[in-house]
N, C-alpha and C positions, 0 to 999 in steps of 0.2 A: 754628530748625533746628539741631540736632548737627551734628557737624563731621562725622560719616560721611554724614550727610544730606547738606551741601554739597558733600564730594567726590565723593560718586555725579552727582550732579544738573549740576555742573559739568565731570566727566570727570575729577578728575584723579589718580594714580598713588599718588601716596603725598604726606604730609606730615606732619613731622617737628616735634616741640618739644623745647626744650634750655632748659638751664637751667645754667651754669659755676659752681659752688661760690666757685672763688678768685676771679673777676675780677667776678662777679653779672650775667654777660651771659645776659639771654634772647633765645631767636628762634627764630626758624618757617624753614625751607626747604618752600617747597611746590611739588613735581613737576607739573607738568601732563600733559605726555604725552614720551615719549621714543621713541615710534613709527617717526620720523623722524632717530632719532640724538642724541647726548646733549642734556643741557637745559642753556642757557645763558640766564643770568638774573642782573639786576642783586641788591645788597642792597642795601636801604633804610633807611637807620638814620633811626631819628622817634618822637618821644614818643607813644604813642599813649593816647585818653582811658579807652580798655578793652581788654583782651585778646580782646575779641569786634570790634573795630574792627580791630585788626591783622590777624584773622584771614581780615578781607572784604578788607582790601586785599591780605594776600599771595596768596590764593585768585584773586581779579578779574585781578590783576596775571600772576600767572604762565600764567594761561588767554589774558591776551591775548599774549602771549608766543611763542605755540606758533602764535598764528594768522600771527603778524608772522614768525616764521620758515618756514612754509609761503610764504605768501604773496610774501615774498623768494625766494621758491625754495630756500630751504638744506638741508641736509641735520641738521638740529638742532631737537630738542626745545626745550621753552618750560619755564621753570619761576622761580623768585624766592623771595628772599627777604629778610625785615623783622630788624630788631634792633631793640627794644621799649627805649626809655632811660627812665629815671625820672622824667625831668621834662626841658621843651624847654631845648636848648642846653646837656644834659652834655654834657663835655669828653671828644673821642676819645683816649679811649690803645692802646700799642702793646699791652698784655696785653689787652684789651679783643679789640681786631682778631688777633689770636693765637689767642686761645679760640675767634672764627668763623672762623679759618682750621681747625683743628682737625675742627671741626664738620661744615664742608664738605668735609674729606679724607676722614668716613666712608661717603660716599656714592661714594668710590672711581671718580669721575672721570662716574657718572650726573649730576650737576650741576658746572655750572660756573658760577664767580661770576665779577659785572663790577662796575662803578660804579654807583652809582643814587641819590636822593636822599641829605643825608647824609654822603657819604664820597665822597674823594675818589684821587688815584693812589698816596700817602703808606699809607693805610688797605691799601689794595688790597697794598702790595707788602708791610704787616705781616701779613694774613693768609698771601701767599702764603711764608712764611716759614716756613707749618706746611703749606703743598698748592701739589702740584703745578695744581690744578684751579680754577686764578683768573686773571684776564686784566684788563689795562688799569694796571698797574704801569709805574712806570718803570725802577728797576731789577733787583727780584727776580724779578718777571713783566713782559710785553711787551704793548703795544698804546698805552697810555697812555690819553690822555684823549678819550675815541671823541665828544664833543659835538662839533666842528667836520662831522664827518662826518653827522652825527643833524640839523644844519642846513641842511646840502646835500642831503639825503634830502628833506627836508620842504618848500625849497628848488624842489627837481624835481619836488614832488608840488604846488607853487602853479600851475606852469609848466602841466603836465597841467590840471587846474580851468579855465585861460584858453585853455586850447587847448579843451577842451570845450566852452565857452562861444561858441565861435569867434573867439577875438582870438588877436594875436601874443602869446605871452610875452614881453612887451617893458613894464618895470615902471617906466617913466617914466613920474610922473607920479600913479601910484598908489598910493593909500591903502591902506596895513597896517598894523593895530594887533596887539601882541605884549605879553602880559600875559606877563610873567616874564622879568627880563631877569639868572637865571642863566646858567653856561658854553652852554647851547644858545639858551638868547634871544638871548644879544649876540652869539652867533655868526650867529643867522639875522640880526638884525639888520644888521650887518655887510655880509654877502652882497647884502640889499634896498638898501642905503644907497649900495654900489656899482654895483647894477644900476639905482640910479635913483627909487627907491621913498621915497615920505613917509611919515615912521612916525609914530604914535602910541606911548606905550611908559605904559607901571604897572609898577612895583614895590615889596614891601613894605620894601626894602632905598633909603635915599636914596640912597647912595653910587653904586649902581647905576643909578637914574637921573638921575641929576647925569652921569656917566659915557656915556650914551647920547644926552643932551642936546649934551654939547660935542664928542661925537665923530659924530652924526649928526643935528644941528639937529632933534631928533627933539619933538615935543610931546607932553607931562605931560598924564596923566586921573586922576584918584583912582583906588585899585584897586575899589571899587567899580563905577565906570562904564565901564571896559575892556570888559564885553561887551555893551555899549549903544554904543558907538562908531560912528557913522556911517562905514565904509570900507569900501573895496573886496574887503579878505583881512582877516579876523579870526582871529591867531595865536595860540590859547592854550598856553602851554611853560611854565605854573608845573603843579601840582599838578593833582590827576585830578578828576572828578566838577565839574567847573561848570557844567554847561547843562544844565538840567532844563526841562521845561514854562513856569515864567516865565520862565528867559533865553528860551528860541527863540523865545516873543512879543515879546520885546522888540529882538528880534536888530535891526542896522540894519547888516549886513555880509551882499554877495553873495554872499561864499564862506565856508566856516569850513574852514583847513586850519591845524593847529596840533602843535607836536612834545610834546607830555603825551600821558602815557599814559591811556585811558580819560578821555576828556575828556569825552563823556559819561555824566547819570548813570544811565541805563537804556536804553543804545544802539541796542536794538530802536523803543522808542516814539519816542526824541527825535529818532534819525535820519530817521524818516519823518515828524514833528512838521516839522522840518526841510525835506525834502521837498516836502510839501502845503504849507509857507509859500512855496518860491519861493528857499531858499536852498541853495547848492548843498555839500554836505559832502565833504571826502576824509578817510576812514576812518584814526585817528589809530597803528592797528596798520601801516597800510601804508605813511603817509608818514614817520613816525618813525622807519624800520627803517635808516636808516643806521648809527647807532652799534653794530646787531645786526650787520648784514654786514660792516664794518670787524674788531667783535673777533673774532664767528666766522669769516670769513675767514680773519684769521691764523691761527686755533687751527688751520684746515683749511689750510693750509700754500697759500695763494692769492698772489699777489703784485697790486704795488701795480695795473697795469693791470686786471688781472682786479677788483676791487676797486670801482677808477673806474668800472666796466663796470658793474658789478650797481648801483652806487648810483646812476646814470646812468637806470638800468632801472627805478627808482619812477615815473617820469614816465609809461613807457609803461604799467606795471602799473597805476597811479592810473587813466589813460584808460583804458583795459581796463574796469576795473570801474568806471565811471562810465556806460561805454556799455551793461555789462550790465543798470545801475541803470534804464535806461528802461524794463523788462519786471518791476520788483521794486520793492518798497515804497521801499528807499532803497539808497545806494551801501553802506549797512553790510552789508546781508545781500546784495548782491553780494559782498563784500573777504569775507565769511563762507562762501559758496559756494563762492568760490576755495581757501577754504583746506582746506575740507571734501575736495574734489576731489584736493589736495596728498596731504591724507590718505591718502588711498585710493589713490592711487600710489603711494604709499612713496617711499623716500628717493633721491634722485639721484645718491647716493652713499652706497655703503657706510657700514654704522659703523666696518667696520674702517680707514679710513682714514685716523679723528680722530686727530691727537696732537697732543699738549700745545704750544704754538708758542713 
């Protein structure tokens, strides 16, 4: 399918290719919808194996984007974008992140960037060195490093899954496995290790799991066998698209709530795959949305209370659409009703309100 083909079929507004002469930076900003108030949207820096691979994931990504902020209730568009490197593990530079700050100033504050695979608060404050219209810096721009808050989100979206179930959220005792133990893995992890919780953990990083091991007596599975794990909450927080049709047969976890984006890889089929097997899903645009309401937040000049409040509010939003999920194939196209619904309200706040934070 052509790329007009995709953006009709998908929804979304516009999407942009670039190409920097001096620094050889390419990448895509892809708009989803700004219906709802500007887009805010991580960038993604990753080697990708085609330009037609980038182009699925900036596309998927920035559509679930727009649900995650409905769905949060914000008053903000969804949108993302990728920076295409030449081969895995070139070296970030500060002209590099310059030329996408540049990039993203053309769009004149309709998108906003955040952190996203990739890059991290360093990146973030070189692009915003050339735009206003970037968030999650430490000192050119503000927000910093929204992963703590994306683990509390996902956190309160397990809490919601066992309250549905009908048990206490009370994580003594229970088995959670978390495939990815990047800035939002070892943070959820963290969180479960204090609340009580036995982890499992994989990563393709040892450091990482050596790391998780001596700071939460945590137990090692190849990263292969993470979504075969026999446990109670299966946390996927590395990369998108892992559970197709052979994982959910093989699934051996009661819940799947995890902070990746698009975790599944055809979320209509596999969520109700899912469903008809007996295993219960929290929709990964809903539980993930903390790091979304932490930066958006600040950009909408919110304080820390207000904040706690909304990221507080995935638990009951998660049970919300869980319960609507009894009357509907799976809790996906519940968390997708919802947002449709958001839609069609319009924004709960003005656009005029947004400014820069």
């Amino acid at each position: 399918m052509h790329t007009f083909g995709q953006m009709m079929q998908q929804g979304h507004e516009r999407v942009c290719f670039h190409h920097d002469a001096e620094t050889g930076l390419r990448a895509i900003i892809a708009i989803h919808s700004t219906k709802l108030g500007s887009a805010l949207g991580g960038t993604r820096r990753w080697h990708y194996a085609t330009e037609e691979e980038a182009l699925f994931d900036v596309l998927r990504l920035s559509e679930g984007m727009s649900c995650k902020a409905a769905c949060a209730n914000l008053p903000m568009g969804g949108a993302k974008s990728v920076i295409l490197t030449p081969e895995p593990g070139s070296p970030r530079t500060e002209a590099e992140a310059r030329a996408m700050g540049r990039f993203i100033d053309t769009f004149s504050g309709d998108y906003i960037a955040a952190e996203d695979v990739g890059i991290d608060t360093q990146f973030i404050d070189w692009m915003s060195a050339e735009t206003n219209h970037a968030m999650g810096g430490k000192t050119v721009s503000t927000g910093g490093d929204p992963s703590p808050f994306t683990a509390k989100g996902t956190y309160n979206g397990m809490k919601a899954c066992l309250r549905f179930q009908g048990k206490d959220p009370d994580f003594h005792g229970l088995q959670v496995a978390v495939q990815g133990l990047g800035h939002v893995g070892m943070d959820l992890c963290r969180i479960l290790h204090t609340a009580g919780a036995e982890l499992t953990v994989t990563d393709i990083n040892p450091d990482r799991v050596a790391e998780a091991v001596e700071s939460f007596a945590a137990e090692v599975v190849d990263t292969k066998a993470i979504l075969q794990a026999e446990c109670d909450i299966l946390a996927p927080c590395a990369l998108g698209a892992v559970i197709g049709p052979d994982e959910v047969r093989r699934l051996r976890a009661g819940i799947v709530c995890g902070a990746s984006n698009n975790i599944l890889i055809d979320p209509s089929r596999d969520a109700a795959a899912m469903a008809e097997k007996g295993v219960l899903y929290a929709p990964d645009f809903v539980v993930n949305a903390g790091g979304l309401i932490w930066l958006a937040g600040l950009w909408l000049g919110m304080n820390r209370e207000e904040l706690d409040r909304r990221n507080d509010a995935i638990e009951d939003t998660t049970l919300e659409i869980l319960e609507e999920a009894r009357l509907l194939p799976s809790p996906f196209h519940a968390a997708l009703a919802l947002a449709e619904r958001r839609f069609e309200e319009g924004p709960t706040r003005g656009k005029e309100t947004v400014h820069a934070g």
